[in-house]
DSSP file (Angstrom, degrees, kcal/mol; ACC not computed):
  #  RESIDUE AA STRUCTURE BP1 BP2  ACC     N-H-->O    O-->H-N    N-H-->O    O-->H-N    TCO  KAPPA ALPHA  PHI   PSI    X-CA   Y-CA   Z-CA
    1    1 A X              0   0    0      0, 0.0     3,-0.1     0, 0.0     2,-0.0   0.000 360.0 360.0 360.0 119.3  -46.6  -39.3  -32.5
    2    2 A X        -     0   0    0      1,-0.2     0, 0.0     2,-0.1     0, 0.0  -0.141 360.0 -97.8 -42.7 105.6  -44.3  -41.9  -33.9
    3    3 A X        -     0   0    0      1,-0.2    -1,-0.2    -2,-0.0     4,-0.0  -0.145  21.0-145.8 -14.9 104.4  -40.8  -42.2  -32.1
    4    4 A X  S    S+     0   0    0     -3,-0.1    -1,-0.2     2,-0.0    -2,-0.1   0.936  84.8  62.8 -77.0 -25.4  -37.9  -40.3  -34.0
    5    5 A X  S    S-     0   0    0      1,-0.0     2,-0.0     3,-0.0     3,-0.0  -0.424  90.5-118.7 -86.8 177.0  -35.2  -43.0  -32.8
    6    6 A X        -     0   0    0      1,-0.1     2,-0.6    -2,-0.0    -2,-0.0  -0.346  37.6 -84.8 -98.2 176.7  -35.6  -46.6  -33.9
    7    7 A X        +     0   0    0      1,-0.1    -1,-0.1     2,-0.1     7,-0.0  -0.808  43.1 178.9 -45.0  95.8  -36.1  -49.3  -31.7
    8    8 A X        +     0   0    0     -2,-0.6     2,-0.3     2,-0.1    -1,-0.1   0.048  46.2 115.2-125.2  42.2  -32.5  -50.8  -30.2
    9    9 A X  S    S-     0   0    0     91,-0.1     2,-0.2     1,-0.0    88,-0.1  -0.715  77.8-106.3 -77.1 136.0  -34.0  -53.3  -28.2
   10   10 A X    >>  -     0   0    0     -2,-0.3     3,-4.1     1,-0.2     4,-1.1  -0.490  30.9-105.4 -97.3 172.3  -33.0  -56.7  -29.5
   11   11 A X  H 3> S+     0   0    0      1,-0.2     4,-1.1    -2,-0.2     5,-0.2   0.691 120.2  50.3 -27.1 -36.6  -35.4  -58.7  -31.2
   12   12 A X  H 3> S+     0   0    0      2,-0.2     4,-0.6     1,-0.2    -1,-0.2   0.700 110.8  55.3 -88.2  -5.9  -36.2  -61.3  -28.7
   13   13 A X  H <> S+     0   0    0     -3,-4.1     4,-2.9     2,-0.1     5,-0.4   0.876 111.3  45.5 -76.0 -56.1  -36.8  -58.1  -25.9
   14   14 A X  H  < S+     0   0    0     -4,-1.1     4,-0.4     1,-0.2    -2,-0.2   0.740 118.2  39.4 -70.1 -11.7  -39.3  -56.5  -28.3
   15   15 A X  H  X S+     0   0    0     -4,-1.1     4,-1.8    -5,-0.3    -1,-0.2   0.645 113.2  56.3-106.7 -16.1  -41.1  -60.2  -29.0
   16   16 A X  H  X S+     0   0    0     -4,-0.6     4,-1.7    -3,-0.2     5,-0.2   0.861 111.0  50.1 -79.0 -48.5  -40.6  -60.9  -24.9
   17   17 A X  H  X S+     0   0    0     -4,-2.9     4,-1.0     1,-0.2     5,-0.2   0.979 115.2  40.2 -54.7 -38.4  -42.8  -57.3  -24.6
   18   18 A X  H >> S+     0   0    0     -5,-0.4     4,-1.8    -4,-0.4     3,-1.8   0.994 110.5  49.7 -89.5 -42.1  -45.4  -58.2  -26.9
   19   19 A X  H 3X S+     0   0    0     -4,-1.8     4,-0.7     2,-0.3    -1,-0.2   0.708 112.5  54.7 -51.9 -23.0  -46.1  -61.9  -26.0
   20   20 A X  H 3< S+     0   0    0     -4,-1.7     4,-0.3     2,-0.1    -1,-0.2   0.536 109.6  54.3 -90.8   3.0  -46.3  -60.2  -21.9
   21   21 A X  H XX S+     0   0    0     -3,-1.8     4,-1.2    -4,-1.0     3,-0.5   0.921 105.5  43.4 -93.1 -59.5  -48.9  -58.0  -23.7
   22   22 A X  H 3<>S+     0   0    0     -4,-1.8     5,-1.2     2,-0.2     6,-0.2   0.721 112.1  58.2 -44.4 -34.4  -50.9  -60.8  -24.9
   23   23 A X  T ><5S+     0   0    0     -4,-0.7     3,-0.7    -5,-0.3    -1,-0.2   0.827 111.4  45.9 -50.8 -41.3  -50.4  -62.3  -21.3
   24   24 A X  T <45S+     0   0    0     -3,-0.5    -2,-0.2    -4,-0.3    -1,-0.2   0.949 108.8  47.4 -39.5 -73.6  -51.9  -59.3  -20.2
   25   25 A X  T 3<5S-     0   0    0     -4,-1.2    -1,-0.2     1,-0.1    -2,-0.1   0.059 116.9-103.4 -80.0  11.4  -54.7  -58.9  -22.3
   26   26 A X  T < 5S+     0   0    0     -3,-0.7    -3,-0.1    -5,-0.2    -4,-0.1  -0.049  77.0 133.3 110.4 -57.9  -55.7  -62.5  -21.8
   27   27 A X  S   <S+     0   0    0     -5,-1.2     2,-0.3     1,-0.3    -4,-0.2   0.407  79.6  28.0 -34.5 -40.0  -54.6  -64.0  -25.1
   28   28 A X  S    S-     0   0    0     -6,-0.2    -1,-0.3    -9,-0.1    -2,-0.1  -0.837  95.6-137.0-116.7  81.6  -52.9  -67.1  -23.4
   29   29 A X        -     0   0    0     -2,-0.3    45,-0.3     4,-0.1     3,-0.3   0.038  23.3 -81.6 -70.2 150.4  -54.5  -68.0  -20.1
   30   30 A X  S    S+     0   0    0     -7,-0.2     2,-1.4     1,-0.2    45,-0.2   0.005 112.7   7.8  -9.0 125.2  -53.7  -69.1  -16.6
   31   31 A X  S    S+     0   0    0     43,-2.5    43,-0.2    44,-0.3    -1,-0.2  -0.761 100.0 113.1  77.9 -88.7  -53.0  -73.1  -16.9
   32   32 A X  S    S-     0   0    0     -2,-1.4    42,-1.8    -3,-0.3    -1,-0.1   0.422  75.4 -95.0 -74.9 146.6  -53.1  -73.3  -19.9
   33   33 A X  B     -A   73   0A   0     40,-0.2     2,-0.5     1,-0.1    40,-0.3  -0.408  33.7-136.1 -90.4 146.8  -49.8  -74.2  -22.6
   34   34 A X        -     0   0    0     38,-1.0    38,-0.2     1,-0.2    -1,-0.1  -0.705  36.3 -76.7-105.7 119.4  -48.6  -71.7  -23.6
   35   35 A X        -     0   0    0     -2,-0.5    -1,-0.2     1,-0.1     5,-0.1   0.394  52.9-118.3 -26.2 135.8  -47.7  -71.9  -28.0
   36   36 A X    >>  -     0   0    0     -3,-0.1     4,-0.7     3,-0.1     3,-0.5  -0.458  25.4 -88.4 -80.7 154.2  -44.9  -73.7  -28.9
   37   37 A X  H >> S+     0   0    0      1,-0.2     4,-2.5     2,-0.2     3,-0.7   0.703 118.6  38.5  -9.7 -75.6  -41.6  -72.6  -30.7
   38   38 A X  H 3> S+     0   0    0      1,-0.3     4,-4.2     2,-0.2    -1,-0.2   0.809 109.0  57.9 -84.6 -20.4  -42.0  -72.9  -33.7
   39   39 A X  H <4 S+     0   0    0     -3,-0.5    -1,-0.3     2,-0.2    -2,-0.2   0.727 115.1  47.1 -53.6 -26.8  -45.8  -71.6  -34.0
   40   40 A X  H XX>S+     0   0    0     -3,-0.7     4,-4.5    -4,-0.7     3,-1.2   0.887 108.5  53.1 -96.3 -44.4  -44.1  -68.2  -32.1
   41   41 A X  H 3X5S+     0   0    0     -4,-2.5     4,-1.0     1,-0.3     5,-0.5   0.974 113.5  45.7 -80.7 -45.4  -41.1  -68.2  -34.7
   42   42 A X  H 3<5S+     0   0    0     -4,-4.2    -1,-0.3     1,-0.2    -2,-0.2   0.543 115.6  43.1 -79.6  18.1  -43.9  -68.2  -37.6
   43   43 A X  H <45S+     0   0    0     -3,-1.2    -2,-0.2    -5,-0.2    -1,-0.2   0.713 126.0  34.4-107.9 -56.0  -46.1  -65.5  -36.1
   44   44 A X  H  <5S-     0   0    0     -4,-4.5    -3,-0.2    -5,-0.1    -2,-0.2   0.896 102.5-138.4 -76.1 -34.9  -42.9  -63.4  -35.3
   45   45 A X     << +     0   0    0     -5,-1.1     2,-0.4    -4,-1.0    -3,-0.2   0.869  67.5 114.2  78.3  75.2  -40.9  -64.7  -38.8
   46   46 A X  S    S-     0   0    0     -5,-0.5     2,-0.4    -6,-0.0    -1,-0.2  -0.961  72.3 -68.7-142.6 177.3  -38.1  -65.0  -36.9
   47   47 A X    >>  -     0   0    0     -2,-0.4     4,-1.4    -3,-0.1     3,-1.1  -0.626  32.5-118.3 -87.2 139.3  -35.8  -67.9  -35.7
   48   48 A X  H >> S+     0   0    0     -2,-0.4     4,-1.5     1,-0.3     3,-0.5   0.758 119.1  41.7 -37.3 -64.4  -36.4  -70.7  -33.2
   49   49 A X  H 3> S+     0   0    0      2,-0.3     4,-1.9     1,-0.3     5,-0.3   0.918 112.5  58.2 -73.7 -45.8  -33.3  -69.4  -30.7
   50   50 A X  H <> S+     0   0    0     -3,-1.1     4,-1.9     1,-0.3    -1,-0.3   0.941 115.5  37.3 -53.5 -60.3  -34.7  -65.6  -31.3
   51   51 A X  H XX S+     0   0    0     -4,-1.4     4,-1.6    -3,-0.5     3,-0.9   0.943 108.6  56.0 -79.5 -46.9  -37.8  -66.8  -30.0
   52   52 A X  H 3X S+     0   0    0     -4,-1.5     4,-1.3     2,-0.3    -1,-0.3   0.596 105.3  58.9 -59.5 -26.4  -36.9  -69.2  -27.3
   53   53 A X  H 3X S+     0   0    0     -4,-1.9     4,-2.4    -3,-0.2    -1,-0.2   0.818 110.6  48.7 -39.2 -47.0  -34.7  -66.1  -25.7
   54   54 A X  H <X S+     0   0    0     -4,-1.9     4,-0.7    -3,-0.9     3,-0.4   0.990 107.4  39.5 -61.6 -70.8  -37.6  -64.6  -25.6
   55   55 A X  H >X S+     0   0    0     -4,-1.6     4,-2.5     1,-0.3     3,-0.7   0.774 112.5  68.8 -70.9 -29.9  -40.1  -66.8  -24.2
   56   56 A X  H >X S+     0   0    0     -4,-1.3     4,-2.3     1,-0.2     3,-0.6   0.996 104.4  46.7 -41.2 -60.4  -36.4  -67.6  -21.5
   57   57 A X  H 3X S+     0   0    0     -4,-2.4     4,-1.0    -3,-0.4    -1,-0.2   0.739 107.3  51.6 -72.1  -4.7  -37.0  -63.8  -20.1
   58   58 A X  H <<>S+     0   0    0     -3,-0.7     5,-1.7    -4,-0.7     6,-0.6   0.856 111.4  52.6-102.4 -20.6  -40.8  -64.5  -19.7
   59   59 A X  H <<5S+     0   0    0     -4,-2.5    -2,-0.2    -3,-0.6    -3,-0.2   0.679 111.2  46.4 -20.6 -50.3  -39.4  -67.8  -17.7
   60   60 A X  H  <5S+     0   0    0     -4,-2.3    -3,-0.2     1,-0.2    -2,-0.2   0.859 107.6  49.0 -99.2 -56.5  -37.4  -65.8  -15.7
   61   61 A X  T  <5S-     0   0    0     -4,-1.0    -1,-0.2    -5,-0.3    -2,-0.1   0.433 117.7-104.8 -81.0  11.7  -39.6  -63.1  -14.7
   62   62 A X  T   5S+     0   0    0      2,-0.2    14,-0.3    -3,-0.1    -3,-0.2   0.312  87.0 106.5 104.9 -18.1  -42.6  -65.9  -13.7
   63   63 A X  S   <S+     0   0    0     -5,-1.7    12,-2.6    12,-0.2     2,-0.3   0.690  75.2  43.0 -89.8 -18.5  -45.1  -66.1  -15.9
   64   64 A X  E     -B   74   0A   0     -6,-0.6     2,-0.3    10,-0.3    10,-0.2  -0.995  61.2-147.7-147.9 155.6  -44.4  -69.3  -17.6
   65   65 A X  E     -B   73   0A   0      8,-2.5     8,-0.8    -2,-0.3     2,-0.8  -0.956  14.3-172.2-138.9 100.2  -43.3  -72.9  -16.4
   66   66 A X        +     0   0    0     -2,-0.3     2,-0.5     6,-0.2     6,-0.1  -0.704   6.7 175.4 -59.2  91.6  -41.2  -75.3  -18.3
   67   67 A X    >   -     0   0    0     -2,-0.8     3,-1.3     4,-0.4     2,-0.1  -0.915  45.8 -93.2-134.3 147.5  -40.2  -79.1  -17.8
   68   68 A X  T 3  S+     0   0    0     -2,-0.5     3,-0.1     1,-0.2    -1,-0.0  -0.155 104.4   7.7 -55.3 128.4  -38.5  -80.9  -19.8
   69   69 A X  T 3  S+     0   0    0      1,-0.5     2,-0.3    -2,-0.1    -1,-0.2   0.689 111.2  92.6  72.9  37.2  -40.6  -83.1  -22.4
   70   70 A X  S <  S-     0   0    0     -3,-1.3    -1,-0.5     3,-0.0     2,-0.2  -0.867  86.2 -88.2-129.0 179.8  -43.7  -81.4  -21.5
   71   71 A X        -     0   0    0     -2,-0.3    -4,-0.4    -3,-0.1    -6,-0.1  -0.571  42.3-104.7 -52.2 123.1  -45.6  -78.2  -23.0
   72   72 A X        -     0   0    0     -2,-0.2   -38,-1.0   -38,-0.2     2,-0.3  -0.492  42.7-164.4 -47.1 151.0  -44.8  -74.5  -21.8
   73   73 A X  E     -AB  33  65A   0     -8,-0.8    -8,-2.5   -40,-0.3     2,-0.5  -0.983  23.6-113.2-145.5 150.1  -47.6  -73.6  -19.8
   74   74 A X  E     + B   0  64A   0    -42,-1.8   -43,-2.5    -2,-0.3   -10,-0.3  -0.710  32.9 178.5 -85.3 118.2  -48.7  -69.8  -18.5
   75   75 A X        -     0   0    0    -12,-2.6   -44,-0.3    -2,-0.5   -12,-0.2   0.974  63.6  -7.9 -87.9 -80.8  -48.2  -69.7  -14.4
   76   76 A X        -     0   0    0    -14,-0.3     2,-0.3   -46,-0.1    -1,-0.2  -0.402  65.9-107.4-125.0-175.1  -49.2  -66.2  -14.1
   77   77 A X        -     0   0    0     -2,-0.1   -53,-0.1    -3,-0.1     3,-0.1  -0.780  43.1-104.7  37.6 118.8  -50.2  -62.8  -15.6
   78   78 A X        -     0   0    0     -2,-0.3     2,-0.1   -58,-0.2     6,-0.1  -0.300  40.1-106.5 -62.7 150.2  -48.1  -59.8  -15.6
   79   79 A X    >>  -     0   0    0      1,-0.1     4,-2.7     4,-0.1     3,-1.5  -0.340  24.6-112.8 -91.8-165.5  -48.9  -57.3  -13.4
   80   80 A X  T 34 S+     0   0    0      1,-0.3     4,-0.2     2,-0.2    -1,-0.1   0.617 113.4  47.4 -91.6 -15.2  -50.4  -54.1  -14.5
   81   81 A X  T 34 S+     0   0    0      2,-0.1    -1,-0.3     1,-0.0    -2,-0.1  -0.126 130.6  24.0-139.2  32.0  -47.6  -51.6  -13.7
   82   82 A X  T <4 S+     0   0    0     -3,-1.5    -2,-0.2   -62,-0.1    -4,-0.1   0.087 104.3  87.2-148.5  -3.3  -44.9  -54.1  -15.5
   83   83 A X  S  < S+     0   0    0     -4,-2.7    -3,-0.2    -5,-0.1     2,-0.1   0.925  89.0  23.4 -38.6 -89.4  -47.0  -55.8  -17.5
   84   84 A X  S    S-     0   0    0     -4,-0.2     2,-0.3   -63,-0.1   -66,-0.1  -0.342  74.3-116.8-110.2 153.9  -47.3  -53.8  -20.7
   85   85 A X        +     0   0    0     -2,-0.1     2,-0.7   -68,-0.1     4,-0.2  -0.096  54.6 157.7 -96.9  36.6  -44.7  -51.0  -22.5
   86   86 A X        +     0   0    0     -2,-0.3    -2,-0.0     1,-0.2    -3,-0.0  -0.557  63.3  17.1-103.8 140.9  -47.1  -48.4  -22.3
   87   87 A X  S    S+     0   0    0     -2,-0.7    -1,-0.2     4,-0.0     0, 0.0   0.741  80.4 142.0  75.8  87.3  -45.7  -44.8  -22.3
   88   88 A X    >   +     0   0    0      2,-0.1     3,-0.7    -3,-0.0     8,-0.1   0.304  63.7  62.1-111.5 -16.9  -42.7  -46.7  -23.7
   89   89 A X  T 3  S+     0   0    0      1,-0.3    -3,-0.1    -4,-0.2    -4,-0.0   0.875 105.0  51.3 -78.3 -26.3  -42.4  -43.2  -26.2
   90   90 A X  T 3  S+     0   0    0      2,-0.1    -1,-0.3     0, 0.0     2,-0.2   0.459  87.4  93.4-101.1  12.6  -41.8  -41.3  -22.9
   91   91 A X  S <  S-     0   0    0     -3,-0.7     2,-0.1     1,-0.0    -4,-0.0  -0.812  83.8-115.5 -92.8 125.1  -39.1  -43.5  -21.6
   92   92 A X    >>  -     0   0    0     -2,-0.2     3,-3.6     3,-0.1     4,-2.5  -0.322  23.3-118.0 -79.4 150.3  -35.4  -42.2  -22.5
   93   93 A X  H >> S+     0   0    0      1,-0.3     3,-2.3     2,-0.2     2,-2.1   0.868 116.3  60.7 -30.3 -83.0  -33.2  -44.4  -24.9
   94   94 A X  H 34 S+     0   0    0      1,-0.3    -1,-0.3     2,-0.2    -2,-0.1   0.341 105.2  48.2 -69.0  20.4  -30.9  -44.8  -22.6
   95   95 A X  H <> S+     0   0    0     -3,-3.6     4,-3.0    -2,-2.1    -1,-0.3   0.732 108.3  53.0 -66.7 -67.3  -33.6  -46.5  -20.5
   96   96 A X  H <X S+     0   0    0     -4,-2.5     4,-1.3    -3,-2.3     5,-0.2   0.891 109.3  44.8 -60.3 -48.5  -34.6  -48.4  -23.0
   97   97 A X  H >X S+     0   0    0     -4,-1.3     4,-2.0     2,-0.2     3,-0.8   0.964 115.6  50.1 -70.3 -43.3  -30.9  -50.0  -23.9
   98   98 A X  H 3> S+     0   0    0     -5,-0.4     4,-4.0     1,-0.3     5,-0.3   0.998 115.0  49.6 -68.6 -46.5  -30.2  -50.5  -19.8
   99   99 A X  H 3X S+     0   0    0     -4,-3.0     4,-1.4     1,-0.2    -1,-0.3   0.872 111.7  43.5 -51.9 -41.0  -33.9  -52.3  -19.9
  100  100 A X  H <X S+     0   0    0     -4,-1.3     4,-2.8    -3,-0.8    -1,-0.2   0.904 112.3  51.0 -90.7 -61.2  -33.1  -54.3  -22.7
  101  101 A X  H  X S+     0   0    0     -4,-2.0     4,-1.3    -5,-0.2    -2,-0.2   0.802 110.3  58.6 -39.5 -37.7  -29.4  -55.3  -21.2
  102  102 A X  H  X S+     0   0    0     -4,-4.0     4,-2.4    -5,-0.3    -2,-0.2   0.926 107.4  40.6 -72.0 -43.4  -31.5  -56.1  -18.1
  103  103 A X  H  X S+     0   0    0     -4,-1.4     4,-3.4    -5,-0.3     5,-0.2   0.865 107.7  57.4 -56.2 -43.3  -33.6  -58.6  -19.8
  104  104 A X  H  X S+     0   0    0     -4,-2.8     4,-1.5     2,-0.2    -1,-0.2   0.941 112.0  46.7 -70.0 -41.1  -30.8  -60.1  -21.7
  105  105 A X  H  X S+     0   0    0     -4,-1.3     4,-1.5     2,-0.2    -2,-0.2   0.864 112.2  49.5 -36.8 -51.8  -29.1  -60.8  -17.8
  106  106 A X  H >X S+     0   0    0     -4,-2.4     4,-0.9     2,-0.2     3,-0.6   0.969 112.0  48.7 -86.2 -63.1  -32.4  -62.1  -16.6
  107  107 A X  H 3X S+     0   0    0     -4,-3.4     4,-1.6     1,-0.2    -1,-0.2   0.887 114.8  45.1 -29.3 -46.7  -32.4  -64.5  -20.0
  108  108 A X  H 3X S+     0   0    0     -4,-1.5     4,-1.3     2,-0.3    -2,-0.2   0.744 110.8  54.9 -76.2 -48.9  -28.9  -65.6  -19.2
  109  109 A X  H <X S+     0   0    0     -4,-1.5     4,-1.8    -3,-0.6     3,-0.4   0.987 107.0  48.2 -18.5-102.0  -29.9  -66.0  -15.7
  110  110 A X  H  X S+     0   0    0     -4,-0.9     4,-2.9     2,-0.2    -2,-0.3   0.594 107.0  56.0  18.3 -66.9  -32.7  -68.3  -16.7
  111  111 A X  H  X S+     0   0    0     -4,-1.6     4,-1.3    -5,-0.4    -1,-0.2   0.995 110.8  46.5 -67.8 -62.5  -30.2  -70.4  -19.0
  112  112 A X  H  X S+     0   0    0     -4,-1.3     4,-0.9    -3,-0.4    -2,-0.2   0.676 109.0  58.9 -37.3 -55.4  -27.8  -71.0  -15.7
  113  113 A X  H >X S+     0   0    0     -4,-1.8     4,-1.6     1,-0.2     3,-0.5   0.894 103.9  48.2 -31.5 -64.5  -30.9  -71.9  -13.8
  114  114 A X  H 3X S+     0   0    0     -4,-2.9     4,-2.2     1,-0.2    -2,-0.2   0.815 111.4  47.1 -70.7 -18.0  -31.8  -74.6  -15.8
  115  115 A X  H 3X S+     0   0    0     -4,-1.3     4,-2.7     2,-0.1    -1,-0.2   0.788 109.5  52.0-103.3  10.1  -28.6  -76.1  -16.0
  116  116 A X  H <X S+     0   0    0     -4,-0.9     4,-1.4    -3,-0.5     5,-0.3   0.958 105.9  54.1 -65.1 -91.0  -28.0  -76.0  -12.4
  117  117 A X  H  X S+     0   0    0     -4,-1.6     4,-1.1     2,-0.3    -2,-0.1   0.692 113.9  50.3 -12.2 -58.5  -31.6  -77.7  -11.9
  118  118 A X  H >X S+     0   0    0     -4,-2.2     4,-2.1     2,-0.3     3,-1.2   0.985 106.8  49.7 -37.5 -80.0  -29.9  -80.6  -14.5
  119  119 A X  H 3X S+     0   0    0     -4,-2.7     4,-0.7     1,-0.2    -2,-0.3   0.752 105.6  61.2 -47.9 -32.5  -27.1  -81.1  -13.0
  120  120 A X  H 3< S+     0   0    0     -4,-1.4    -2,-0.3     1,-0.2    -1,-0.2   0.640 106.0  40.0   1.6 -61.2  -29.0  -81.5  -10.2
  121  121 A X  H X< S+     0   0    0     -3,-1.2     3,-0.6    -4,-1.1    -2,-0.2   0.749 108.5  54.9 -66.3 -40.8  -30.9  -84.2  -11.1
  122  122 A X  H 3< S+     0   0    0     -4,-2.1     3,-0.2     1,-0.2    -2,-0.2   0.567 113.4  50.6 -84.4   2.4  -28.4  -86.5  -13.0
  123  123 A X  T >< S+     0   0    0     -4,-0.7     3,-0.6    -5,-0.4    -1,-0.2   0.345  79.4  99.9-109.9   7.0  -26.3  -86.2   -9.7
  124  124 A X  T <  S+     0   0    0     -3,-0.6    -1,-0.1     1,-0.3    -2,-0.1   0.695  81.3  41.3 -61.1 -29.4  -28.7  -87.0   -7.5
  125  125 A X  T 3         0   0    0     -3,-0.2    -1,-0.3     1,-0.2    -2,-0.1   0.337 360.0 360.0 -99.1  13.0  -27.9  -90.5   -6.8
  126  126 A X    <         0   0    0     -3,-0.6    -1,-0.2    -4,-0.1    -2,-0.1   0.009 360.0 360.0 -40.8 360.0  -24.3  -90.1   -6.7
């Protein structure tokens, strides 16, 4: 039976779910690079930063490995009992918004990381 409240995850939470469902299921394996930007922003129809949040929170939580001027590439598989949103209908909204608030931290996170890591590197011989 179809949810009576809408969705009020934002967009790049709900495209972060379904791209760790595809992780899941296979779709993109271990080792292997993981689609690029703008290939995700025309599958989702959404915009390049929309999608690059997204793919940040899937960063953050392990599953895929970034360096700069290379491909993303898939590091691991979610596990099974965080993996996927399922009984997502029996989870209360105000689950759902703290969940979504959490991701958006762990994105944010993620961003901070990488420019730590930068700085880091152009200061290195200093």
């Amino acid at each position: 039976m179809p949810s009576a409240h809408p969705d009020r995850r934002k967009l790049y939470v709900r495209i972060a779910d379904e791209l760790r469902e595809d992780l899941a299921a296979g779709r993109f394996p271990v080792g292997e690079p993981f689609p690029p930007i703008g290939e995700l922003a025309e599958r989702f129809r959404s915009a390049k930063a929309t999608i690059e949040r997204a793919v940040e929170v899937l960063r953050g939580e392990g599953l895929l490995e970034s360096r700069q001027g290379s491909r993303t590439v898939v590091i691991a598989v979610p596990d099974s009992s965080t993996g996927t949103h399922d009984g997502s209908e029996e989870r209360s909204e105000e689950f759902q918004i703290i969940f979504g608030q959490l991701q958006e931290m762990r994105s944010a996170i993620g961003h901070l990381r990488a420019k730590i890591e930068e700085l880091d590197e152009r200061t290195k011989g200093l």
